[in-house]
N, C-alpha and C positions, 0 to 999 in steps of 0.2 A: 727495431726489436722492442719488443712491450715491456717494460718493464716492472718489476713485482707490483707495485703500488697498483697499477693500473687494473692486473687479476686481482686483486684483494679487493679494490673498491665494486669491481665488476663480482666478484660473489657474493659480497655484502649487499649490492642493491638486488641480487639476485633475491637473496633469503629477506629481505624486507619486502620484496611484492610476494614474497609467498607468504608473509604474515599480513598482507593485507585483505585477505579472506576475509569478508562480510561475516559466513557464518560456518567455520573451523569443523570440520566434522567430529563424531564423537569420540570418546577414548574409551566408551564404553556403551555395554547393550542399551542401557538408559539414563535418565537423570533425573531425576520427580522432583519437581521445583519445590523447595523450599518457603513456603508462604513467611516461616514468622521471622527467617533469616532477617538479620539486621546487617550483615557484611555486602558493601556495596563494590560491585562488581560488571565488567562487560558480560553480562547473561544475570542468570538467577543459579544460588549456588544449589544442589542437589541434598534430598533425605538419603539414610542409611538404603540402599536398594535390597536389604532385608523386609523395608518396610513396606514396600511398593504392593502395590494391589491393583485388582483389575477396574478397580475405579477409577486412578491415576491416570487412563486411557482410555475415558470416555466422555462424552459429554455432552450435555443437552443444548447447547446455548446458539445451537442454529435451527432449535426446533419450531421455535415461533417468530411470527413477523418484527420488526424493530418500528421503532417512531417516526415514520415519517414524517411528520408534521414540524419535526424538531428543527429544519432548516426550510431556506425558499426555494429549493430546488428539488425537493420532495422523492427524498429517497433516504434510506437509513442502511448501513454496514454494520453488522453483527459479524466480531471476528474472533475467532478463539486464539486465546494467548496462556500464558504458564497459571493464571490465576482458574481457569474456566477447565482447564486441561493441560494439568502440570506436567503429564506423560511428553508433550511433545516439546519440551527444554530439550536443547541442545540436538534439534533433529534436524535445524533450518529449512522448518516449513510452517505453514498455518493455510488456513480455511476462513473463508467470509461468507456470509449470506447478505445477497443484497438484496432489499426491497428496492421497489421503483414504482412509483403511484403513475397512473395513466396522464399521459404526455408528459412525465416526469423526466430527470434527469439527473447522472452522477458527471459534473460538468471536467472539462478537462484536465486531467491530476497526473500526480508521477508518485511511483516507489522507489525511491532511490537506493533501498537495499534490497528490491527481488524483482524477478520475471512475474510473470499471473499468467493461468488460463483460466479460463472463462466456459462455464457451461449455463446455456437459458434452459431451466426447467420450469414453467410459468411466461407464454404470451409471446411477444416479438420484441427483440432487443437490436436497436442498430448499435453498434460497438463500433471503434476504430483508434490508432494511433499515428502519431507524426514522428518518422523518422527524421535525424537529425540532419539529413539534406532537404527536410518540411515537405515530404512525400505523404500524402495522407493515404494510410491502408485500412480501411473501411468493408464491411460487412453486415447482412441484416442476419440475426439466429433466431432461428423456431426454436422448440422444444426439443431436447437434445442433443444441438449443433453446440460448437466448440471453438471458442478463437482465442491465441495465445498474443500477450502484449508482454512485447520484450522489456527488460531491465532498464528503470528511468527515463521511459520516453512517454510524453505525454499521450494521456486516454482517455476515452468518454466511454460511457453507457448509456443508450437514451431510449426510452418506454417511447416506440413510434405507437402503443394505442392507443386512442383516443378513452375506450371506453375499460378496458381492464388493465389491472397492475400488474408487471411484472417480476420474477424470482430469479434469482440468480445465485449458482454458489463457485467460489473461483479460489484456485488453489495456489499458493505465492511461497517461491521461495526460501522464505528466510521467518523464521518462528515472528521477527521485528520486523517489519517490510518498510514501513511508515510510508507515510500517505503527504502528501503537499497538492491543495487543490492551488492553479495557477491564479485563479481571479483571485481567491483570498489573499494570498500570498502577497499579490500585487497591491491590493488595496485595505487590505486590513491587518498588516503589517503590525507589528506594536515593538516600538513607536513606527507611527506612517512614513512610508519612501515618502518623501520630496515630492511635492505636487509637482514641481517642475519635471522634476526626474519620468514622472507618469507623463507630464502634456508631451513627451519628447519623444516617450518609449513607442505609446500610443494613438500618437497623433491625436490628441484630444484637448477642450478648453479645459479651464478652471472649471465652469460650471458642470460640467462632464464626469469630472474625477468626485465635484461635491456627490453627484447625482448617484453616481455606481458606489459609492461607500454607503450613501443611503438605503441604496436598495440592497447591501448584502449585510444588512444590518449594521451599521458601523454612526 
């Protein structure tokens, strides 16, 4: 027979995975993030919602291209967050616009707080991800087509044209999604994994691990 201790700790772990929600739904119609708040908190705290307006709920910041140039892999994410479009605190979601310059590439990354879909409006986009049994599920999108990459498993995006840039805008989750590209992560580190740690992981020399921090700017 089970005795009490056993139900108590069994309901308690119950109600701790239920507080472990990424992104809690709201307790209310809105929350218009507070820019000048100085109280630091898991979210952004909200204005009076007397004060809210329909510009809280809108917002320009995927209307033009971002900087590709700005990395070697030649693609830029423009993503709205509480500062660009304060309306969507506490909605757990957000919006990205991706550039992707021809034969460009957004190399394999993970969210490890959201889902994404994915819609190509601009060019041909091959997309895919690796399930944690390292099953690759792969697809090429024209204009219009739609592919969904599950919750923290690694993804790419990659501009198969040669000669024009691709556009993309993909919907995530969670208002925070964050982003962790796998090569950086691996190799520009701060401070650096263990160069041993890398010849092991990777199967690679010393000169190998010098070579790929070199070229991702490191």
């Amino acid at each position: 027979m089970y005795s009490f201790s056993f139900f108590y700790k069994l309901i308690t772990l119950a109600f701790l995975m239920g507080l472990a929600k990424p992104d809690p739904g709201p307790l209310q119609d809105y929350c218009i993030a507070d820019s000048k708040s100085s109280f630091y908190m898991n979210g952004v705290p909200c204005i009076n919602p007397k004060l809210a307006t329909s510009a809280h709920f809108t917002t320009s910041a995927l209307a033009k291209a971002g900087n590709t140039r700005a990395n070697p892999f030649g693609f830029n994410v423009t993503l709205t967050n509480v500062k660009n479009l304060p309306g969507m605190n506490t909605l757990g979601l957000a919006l990205a616009r991706v550039d992707i310059v021809p034969n460009g590439i957004v190399p394999p990354h993970s969210h490890p707080r959201a889902s994404e879909v994915t819609i190509c409006l601009k060019g041909s986009i091959l997309v895919g991800f690796v399930d944690s049994s390292n099953n690759l599920h792969t697809q090429r999108l024209r204009e219009g087509e739609s592919f969904v990459f599950p919750k923290g498993l690694i993804h790419f995006l990659s501009n198969v044209d040669p000669m024009r840039s691709a556009v993309a805008v993909s919907g995530l989750s969670s208002q925070n999604p964050g982003a962790q590209i796998a090569s950086l992560a691996s190799f520009r580190s701060n401070p650096f994994i263990p160069d041993d740690v890398l010849k092991k992981a990777f199967q690679i020399t010393s000169q190998d691990v010098i070579r790929i921090r070199r070229n991702l700017g490191g």
